[in-house]
N, C-alpha and C positions, 0 to 999 in steps of 0.2 A: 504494500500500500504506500508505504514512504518514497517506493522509489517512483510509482507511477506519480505522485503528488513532487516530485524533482523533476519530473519532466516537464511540468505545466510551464514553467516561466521560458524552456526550451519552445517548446512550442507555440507560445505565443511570441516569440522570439524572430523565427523565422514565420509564422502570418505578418507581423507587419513586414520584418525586411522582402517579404513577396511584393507587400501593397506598395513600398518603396521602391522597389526596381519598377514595378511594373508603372510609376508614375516618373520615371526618370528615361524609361522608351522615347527615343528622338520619332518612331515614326509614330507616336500617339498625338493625336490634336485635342487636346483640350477642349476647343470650339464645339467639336465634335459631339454633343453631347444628346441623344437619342430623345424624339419627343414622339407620345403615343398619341398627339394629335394631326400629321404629318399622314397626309389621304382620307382624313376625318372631316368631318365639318367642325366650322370653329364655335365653342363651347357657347352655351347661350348667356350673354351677360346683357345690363344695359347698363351703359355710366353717366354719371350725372355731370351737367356744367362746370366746367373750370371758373368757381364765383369768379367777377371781374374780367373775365376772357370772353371780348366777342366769337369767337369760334363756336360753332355747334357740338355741341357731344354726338356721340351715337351707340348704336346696339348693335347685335347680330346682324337685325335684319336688316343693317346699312353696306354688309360686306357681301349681299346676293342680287344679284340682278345686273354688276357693272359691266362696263362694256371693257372687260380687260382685267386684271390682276390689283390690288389693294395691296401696298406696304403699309402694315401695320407693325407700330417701333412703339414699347416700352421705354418710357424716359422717364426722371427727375431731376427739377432742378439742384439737386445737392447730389449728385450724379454726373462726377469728374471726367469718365469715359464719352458719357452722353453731350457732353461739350464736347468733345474731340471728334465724334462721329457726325455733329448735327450741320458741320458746314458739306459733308458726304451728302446728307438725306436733302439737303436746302437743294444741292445741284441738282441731285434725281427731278427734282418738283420742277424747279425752273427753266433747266436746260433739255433735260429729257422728258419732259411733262408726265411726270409719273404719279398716280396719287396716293398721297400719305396721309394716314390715320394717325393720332397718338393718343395713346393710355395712358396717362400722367399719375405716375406711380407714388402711392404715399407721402405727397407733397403737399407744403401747403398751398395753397392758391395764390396767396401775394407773393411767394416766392416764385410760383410757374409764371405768373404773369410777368413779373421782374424780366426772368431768364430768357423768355420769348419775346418781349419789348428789346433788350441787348441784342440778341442775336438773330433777331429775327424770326417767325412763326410760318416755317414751310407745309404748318399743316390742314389739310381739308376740315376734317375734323379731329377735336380732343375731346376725352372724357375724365371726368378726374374717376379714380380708383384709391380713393383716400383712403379704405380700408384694407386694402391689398389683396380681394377677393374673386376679382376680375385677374390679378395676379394668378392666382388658385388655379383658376378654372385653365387656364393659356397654360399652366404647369412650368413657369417661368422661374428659374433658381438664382436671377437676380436681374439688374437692367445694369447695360443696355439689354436687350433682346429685342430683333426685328422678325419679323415672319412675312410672306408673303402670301395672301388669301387670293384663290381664284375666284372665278364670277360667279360660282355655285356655292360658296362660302365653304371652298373646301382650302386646308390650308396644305399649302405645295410647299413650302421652306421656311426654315426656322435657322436665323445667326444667331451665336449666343456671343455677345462680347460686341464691343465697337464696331463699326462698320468701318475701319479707318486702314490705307496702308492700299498700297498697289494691289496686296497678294487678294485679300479682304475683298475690295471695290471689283475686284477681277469676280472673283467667286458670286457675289451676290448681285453682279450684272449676268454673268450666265443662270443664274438660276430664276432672273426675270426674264429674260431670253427664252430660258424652257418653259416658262411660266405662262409666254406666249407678251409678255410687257413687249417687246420690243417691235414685234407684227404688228402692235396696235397704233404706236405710236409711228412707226412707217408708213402704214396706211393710210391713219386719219390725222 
């Protein structure tokens, strides 16, 4: 019995140096990180007004029916990343005429308003998510997170992390591309 009860601190010794190596793999992408909403329709929420923000909120039923693909970005303003990626998401809207959604994640409202008066408001529409439950439902493990909703409100791509960096902006223009974004914006 003593010696099986000496082997325990062995064994849990090598589980983590496993969980260690296997997180120190150069071909692991972090980014990479599996969502069981990806060929699903996107979860039913409805979010309320960003008090003080002319922008409209929206629901579900605002991501079915479009004529093309919906980027929908998780941001906050005390959300260092989501400043670094939000001059990326400004270009998609303006230059590529793409449209963007945002859930404005456990913020407060004079601070969201703040942050989208500085740097500008590339979004169609925001909802605030003050309680983090819209969070929940999207199964997001923190923000930034972007996703990509098709016209049937199913959702086709999920970034986790910034959208920022040649490698990044590369990745998540082809996955608007398969997403059929780019046909639409060719066409019309």
């Amino acid at each position: 019995m003593t010696r099986a009860l000496a082997l325990i601190p062995l064994l849990i010794a090598v589980v983590f140096g496993g969980f260690f190596l296997w997180g120190l793999n150069p071909d692991r992408d972090p980014n990479d990180i599996p969502s069981v909403l990806i060929s699903q329709q996107a979860p039913e929420f409805t979010l309320m007004d960003v008090e003080g923000l002319a922008t409209p909120s929206f629901a579900r039923t605002d991501l079915v029916g479009n004529q093309g693909p919906v980027i929908v970005n998780v941001f906050a303003s005390w959300c260092v990343p989501c400043r670094a990626e939000h001059a990326v998401l400004t270009q998609l809207v303006e230059r590529e005429g793409q449209r963007l959604f945002g859930i404005n994640y456990k913020d407060k409202p004079e601070d969201a308003v703040r942050w989208l008066t500085e740097l500008g408001n590339p979004y169609e529409m925001i909802g605030a998510d003050s309680t983090g439950r819209a969070g929940i439902e999207w199964g997001i493990s923190g923000v930034p997170e972007t996703f990509i909703v098709g016209s049937d409100g199913t959702v086709l791509y999920r970034y986790v992390g910034p959208v920022v960096g040649d490698d990044a902006v590369k990745k998540f223009r082809e996955a608007l591309d398969q997403a059929g974004a780019m046909e639409i914006e060719a066409g019309g």
